[in-house]
N, CA, C and O of each residue as an XYZ file, in Angstrom:
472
protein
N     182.031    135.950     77.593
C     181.049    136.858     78.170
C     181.519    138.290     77.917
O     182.586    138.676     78.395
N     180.747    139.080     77.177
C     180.904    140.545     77.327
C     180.004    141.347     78.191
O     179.023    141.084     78.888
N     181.101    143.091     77.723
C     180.400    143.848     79.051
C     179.343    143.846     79.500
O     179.011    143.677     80.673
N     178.300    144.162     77.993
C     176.943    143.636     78.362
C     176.206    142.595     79.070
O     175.037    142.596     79.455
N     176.962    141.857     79.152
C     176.221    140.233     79.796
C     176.716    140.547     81.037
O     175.824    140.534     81.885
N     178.283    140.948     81.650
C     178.338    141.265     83.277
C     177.859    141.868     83.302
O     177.110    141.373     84.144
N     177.202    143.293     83.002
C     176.600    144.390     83.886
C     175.159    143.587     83.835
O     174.620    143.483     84.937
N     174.793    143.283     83.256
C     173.173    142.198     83.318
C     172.961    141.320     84.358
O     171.849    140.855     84.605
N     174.155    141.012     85.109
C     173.955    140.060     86.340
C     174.062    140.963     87.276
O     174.001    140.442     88.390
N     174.254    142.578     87.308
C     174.285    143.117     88.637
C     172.680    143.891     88.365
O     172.582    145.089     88.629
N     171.885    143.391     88.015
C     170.355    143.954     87.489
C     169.253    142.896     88.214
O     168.597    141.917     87.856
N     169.498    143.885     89.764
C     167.975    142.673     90.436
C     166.413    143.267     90.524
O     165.320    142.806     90.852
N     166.945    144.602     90.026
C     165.396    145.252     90.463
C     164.813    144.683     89.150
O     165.554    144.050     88.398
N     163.051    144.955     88.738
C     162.776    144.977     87.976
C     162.126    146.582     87.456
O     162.144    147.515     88.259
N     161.620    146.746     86.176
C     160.623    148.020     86.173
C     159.653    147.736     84.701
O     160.004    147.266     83.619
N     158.358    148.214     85.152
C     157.642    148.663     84.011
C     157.541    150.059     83.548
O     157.341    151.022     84.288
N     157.706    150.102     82.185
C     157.867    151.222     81.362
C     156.454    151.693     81.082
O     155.786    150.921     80.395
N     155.785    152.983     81.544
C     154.519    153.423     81.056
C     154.993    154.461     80.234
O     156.034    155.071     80.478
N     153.999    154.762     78.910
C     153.912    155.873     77.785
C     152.898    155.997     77.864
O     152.011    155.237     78.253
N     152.885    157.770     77.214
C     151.662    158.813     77.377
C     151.330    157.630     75.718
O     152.094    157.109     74.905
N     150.227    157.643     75.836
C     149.676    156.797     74.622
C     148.032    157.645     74.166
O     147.369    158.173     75.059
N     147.567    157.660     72.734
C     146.153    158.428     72.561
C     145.229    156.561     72.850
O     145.481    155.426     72.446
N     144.117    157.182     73.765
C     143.196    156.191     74.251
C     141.608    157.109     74.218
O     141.338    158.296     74.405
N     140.737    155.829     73.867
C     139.635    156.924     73.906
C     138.871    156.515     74.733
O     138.623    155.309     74.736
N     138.262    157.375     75.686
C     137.000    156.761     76.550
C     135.702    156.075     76.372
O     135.530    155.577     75.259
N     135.129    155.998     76.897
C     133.360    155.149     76.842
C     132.710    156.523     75.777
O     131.600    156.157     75.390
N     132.962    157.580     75.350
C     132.144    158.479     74.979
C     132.806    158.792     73.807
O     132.319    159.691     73.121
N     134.334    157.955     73.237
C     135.316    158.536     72.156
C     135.782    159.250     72.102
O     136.307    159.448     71.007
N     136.015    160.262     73.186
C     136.900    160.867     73.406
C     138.143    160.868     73.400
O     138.397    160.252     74.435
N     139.426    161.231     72.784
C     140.488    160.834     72.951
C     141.538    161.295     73.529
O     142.034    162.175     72.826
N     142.197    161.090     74.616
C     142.689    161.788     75.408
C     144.218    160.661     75.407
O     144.300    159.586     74.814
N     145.383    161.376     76.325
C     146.414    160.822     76.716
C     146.660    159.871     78.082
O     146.785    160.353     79.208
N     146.697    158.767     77.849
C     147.059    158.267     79.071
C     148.223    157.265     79.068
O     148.491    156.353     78.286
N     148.882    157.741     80.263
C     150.316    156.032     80.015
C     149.304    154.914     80.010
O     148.212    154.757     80.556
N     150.372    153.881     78.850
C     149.782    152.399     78.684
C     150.943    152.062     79.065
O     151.800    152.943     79.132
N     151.312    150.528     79.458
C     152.343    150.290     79.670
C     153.348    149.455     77.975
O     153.000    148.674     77.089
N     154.304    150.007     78.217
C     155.127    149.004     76.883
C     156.481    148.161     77.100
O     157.108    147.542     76.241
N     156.704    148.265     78.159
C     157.589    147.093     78.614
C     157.071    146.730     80.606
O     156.516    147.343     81.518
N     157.615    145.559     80.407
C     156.888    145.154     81.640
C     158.568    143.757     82.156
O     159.154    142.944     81.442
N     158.717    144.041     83.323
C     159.472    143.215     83.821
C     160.434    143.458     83.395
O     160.789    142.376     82.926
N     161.336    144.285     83.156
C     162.847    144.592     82.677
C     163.353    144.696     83.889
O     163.022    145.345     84.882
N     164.409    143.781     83.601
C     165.920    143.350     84.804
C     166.189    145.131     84.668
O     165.732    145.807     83.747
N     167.004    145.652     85.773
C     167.576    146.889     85.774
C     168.293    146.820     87.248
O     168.090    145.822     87.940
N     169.232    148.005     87.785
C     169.658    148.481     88.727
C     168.902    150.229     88.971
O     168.801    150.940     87.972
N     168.407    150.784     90.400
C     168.149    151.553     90.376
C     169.544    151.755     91.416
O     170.216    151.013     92.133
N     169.548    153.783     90.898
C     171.039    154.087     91.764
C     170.780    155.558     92.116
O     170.839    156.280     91.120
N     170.487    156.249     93.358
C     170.515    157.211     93.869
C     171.367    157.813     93.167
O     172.252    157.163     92.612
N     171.289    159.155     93.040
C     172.473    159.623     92.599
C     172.747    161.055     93.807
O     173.685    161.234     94.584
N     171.738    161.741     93.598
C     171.578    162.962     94.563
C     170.841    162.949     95.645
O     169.668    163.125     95.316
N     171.011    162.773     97.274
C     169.769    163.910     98.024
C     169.979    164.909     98.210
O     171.051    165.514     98.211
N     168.455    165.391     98.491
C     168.600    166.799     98.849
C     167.850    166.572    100.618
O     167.053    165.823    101.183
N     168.486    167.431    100.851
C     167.726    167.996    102.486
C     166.209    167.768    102.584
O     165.487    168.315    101.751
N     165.704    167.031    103.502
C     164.227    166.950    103.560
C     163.900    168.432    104.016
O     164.530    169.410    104.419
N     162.563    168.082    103.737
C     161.701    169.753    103.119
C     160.197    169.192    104.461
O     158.995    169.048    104.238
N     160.868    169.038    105.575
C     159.321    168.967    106.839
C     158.628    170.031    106.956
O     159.073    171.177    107.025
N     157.389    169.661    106.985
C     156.419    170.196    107.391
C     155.199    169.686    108.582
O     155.492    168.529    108.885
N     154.318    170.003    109.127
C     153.587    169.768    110.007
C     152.828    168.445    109.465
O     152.768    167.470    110.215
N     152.187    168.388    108.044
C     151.706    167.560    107.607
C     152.121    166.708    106.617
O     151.250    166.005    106.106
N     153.778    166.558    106.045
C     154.130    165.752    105.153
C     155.758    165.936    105.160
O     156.115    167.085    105.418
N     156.635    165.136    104.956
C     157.474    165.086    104.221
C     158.028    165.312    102.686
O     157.594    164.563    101.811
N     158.687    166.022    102.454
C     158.929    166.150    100.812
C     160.083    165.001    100.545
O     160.978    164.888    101.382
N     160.067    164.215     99.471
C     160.620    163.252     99.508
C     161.227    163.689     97.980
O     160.629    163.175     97.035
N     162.238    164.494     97.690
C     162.526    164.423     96.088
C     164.607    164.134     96.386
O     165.219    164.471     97.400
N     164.997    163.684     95.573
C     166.126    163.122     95.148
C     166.318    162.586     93.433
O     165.331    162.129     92.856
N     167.294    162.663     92.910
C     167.846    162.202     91.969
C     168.069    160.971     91.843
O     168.679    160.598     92.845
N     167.828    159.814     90.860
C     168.387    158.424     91.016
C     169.057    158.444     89.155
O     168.910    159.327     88.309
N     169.609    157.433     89.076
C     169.563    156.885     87.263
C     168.986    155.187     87.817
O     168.724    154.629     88.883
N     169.003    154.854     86.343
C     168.165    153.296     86.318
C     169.914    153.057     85.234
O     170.894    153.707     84.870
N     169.451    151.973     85.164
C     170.656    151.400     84.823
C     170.339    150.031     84.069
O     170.524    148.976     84.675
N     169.811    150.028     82.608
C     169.328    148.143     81.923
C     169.828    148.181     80.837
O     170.696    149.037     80.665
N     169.477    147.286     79.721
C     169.994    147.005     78.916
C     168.956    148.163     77.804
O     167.844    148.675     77.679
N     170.653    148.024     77.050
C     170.525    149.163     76.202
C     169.530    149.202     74.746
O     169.671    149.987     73.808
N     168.588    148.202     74.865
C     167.704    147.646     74.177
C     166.625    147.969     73.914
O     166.093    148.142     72.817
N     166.027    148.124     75.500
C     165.024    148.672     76.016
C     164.951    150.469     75.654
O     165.673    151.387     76.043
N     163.554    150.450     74.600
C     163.151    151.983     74.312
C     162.856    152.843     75.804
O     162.037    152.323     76.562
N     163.336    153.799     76.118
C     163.143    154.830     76.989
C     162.813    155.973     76.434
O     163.583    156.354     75.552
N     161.915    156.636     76.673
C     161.918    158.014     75.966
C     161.414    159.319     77.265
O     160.536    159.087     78.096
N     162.113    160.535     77.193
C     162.129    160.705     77.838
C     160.100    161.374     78.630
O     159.204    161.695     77.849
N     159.989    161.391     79.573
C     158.719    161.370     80.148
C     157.921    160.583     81.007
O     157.168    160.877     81.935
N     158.471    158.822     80.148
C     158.260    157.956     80.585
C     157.831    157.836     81.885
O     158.563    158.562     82.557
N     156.899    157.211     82.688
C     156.522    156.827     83.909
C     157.503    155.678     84.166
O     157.637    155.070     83.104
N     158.084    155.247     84.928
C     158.748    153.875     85.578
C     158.364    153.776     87.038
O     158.360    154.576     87.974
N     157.999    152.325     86.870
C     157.378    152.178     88.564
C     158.628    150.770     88.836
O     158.297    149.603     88.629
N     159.384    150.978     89.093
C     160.863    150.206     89.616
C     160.581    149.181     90.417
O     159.642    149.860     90.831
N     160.492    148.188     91.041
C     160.115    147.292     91.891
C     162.124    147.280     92.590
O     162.996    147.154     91.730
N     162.441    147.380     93.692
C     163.340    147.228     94.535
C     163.462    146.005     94.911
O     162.644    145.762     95.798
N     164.359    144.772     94.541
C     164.660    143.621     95.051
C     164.671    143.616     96.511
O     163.824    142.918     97.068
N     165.459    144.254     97.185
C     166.003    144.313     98.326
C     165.147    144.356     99.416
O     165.342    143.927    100.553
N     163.910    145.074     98.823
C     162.323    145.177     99.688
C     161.758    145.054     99.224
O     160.756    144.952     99.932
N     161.409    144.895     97.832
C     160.148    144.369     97.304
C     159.052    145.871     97.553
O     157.838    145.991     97.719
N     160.224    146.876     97.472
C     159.243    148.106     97.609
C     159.160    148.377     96.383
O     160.037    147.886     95.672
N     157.939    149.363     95.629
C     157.989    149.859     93.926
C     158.420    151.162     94.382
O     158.029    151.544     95.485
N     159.275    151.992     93.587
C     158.897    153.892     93.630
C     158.634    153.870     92.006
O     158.902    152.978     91.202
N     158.035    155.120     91.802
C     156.957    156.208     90.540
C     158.449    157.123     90.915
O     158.973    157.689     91.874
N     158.824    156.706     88.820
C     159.636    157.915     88.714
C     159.314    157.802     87.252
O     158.555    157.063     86.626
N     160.368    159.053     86.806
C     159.715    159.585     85.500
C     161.203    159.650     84.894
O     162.078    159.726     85.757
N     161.569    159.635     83.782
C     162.472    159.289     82.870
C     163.062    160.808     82.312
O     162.143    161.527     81.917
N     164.156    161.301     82.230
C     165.186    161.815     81.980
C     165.356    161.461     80.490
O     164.534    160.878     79.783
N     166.994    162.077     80.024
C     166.851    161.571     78.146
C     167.806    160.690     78.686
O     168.512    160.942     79.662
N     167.813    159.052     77.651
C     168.678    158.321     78.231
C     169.836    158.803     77.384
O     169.808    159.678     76.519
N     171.436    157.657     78.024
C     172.253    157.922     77.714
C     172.820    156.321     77.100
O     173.631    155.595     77.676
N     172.264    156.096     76.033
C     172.865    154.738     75.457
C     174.200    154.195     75.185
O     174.852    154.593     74.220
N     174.717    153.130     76.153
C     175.998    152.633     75.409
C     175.746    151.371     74.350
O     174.676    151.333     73.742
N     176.514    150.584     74.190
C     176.516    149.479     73.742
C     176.341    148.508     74.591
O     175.632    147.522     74.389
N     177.186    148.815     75.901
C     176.927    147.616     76.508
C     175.553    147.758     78.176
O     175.314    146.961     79.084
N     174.943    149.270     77.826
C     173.976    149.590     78.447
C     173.423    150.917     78.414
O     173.710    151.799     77.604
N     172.613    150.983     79.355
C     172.217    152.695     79.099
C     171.871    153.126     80.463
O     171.513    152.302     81.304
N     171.963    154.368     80.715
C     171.869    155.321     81.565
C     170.921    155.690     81.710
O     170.850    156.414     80.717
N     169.468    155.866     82.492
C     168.465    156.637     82.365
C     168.085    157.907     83.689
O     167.725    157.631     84.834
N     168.240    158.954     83.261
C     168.415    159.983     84.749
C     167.080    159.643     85.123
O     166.297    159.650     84.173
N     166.539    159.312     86.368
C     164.993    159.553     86.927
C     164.876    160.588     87.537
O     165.810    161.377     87.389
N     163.713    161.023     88.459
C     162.791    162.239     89.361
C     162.262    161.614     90.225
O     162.572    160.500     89.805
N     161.538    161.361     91.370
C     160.755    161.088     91.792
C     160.589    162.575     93.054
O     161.481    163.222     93.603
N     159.387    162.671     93.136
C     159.617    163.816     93.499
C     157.823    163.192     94.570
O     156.730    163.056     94.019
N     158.051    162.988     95.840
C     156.623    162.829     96.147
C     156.505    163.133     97.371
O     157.581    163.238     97.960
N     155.519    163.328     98.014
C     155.732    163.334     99.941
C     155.281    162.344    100.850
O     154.135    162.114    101.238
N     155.998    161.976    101.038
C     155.436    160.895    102.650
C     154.394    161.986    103.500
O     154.277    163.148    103.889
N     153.855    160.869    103.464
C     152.409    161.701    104.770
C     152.250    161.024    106.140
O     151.428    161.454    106.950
């Protein structure tokens, strides 16, 4: 077993990968929208930074730093939409992709999520 194959068993979340893709509407119009191009990739998501919540009367600011953490296989580019599914709760978060940092035996991807609880 190599490195690659242990760090693959500590990978419970899953995530789908969305890209800005050209799509055209009912009228042919062609505009940008994420399509998705990977779907169900094993990964680890990993906080990296908080920052101080940002309250207000009507919302919470909810932004922090995470990386994703899968196999180094998987195209990332940076922009990317990722909607992460969390093993642990079966919660998803919307984050957006950083430039990755490829090893051999995995890759690094910085995320954003930047949203407010209401």
């Amino acid at each position: 077993m190599n490195e690659k194959d242990i760090l693959a068993k500590t990978y419970f979340d899953t995530a789908t990968v969305y890209r800005k893709q050209p799509t055209e509407d009912a009228d042919n119009i062609s505009k940008l929208t994420y399509q998705p191009v990977h779907s169900n990739v094993p990964c680890a998501l990993s906080k990296k930074t908080l920052k101080a919540t940002n309250q207000t009367e009507t919302s919470n600011n909810i932004e922090y730093e995470a990386h994703l953490f899968l196999d180094p296989g998987v195209l990332i580019k940076p922009g990317d939409k990722i909607i992460i599914t969390i093993a642990a709760n079966n919660e998803s978060r919307i984050m957006y992709a950083g430039e990755p940092l490829v090893y051999s035996s995995h890759q690094e991807v910085p995320l954003m999520r930047d949203e407010r609880a209401w």
